[in-house]
C-alpha positions as a printed NumPy array, in Angstrom:
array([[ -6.959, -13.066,  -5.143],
       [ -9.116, -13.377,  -1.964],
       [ -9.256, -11.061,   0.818],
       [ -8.519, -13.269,   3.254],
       [ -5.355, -13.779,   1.393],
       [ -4.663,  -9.767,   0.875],
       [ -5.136,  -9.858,   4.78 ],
       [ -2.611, -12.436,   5.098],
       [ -0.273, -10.742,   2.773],
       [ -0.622,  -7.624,   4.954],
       [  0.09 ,  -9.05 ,   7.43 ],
       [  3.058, -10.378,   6.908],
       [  4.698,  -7.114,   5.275],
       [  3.749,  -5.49 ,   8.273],
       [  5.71 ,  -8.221,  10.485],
       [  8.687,  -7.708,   7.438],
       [  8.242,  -3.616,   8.22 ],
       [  7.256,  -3.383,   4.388],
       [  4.914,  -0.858,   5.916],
       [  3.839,   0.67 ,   1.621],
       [  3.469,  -3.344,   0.993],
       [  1.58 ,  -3.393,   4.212],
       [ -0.476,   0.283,   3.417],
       [ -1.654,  -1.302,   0.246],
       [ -2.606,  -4.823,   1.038],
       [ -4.696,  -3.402,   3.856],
       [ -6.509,  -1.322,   2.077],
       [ -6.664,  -3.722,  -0.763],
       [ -8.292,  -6.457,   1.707],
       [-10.556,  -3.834,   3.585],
       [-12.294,  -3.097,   0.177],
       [-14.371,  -5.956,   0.868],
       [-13.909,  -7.51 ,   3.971],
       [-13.925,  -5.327,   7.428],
       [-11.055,  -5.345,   9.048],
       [-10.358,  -6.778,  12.632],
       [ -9.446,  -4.592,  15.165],
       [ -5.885,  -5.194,  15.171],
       [ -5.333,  -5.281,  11.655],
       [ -7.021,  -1.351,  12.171],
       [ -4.057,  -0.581,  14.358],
       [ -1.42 ,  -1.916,  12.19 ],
       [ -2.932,  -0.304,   9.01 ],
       [ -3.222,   2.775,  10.857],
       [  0.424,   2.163,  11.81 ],
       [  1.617,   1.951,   8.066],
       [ -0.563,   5.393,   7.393],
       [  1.225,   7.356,  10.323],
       [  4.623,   5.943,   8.99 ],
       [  3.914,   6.741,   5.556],
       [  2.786,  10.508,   6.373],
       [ -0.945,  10.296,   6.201],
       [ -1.98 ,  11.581,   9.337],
       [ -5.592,  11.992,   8.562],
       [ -6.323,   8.514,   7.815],
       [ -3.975,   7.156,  10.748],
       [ -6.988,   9.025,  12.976],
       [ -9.487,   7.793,  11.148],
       [ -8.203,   3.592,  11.2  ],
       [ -7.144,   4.346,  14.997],
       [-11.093,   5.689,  15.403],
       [-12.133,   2.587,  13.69 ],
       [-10.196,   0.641,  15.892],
       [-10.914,   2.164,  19.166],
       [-14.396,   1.212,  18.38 ],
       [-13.87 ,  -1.992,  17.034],
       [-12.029,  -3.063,  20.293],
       [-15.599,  -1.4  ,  22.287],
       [-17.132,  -3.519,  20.418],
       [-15.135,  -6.608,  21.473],
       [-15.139,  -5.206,  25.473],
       [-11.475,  -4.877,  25.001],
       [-11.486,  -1.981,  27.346],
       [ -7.737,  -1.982,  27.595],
       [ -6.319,  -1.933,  23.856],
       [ -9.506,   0.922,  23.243],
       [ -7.523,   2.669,  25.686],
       [ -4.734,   2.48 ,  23.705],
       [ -5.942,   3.715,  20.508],
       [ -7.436,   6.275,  22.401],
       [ -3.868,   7.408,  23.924],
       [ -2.288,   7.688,  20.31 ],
       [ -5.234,   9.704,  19.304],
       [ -4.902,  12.039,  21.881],
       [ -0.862,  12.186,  21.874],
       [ -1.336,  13.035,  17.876],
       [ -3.979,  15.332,  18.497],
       [ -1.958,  16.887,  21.386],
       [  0.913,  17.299,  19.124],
       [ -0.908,  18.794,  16.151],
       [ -1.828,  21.553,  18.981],
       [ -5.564,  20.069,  19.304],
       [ -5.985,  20.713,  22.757],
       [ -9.301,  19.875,  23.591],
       [ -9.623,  16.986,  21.291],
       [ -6.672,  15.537,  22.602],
       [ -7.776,  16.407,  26.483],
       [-11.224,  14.072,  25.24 ],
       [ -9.128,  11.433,  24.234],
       [ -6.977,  11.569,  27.095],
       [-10.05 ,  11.052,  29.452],
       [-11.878,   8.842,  27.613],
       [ -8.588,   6.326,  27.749],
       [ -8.001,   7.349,  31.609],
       [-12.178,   6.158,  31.727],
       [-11.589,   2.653,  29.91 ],
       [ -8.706,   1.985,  32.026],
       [-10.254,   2.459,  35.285],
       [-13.099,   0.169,  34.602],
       [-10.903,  -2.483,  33.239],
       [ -9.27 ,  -1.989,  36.709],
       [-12.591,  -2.536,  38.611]])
């Protein structure tokens, strides 16, 4: 099977809420083919759900920069707010106070 085609299937058993379909066909696809952005967030979506906290940070991270990357200022700030909110409620304090500012950063220049 191509990856395009694991994407696709991904993507659709994250739109059914299949989110263990989902977690696997992600990570299936991403073995060879990067990821966009959003398909980062929805993966990372499926790893929260599913209880695995570490990689949720690490797909949101991905994603955070992968919407830099795009100058998509506004949905970076986003990922950034869920990373600080988890961070915040594992008791990370500072982390989560970088987060929050680095989110409160991207959305004032996307206001400007």
């Amino acid at each position: 099977m191509d990856d395009q085609r694991r994407l696709s299937e991904a993507r659709e058993a994250y739109r059914r809420g299949d989110w263990a379909a989902a977690y696997g066909a992600f990570g299936s696809a991403a073995a060879e083919l990067p990821p966009p952005a959003t398909d980062l967030v929805a993966w990372a979506t499926c790893a929260y759900l599913l209880g695995h906290e570490d990689e949720f940070v690490t797909l949101l991270d991905r994603a955070h920069h992968g919407y830099l990357d795009h100058g998509d200022r506004e949905r970076a700030a986003y990922c950034a707010s869920w990373l600080a909110l988890n961070l915040a409620a594992a008791g990370a304090a500072a982390p989560a106070s970088g987060w929050f500012a680095r989110a409160r950063r991207l959305l004032e220049g996307a206001r400007d």
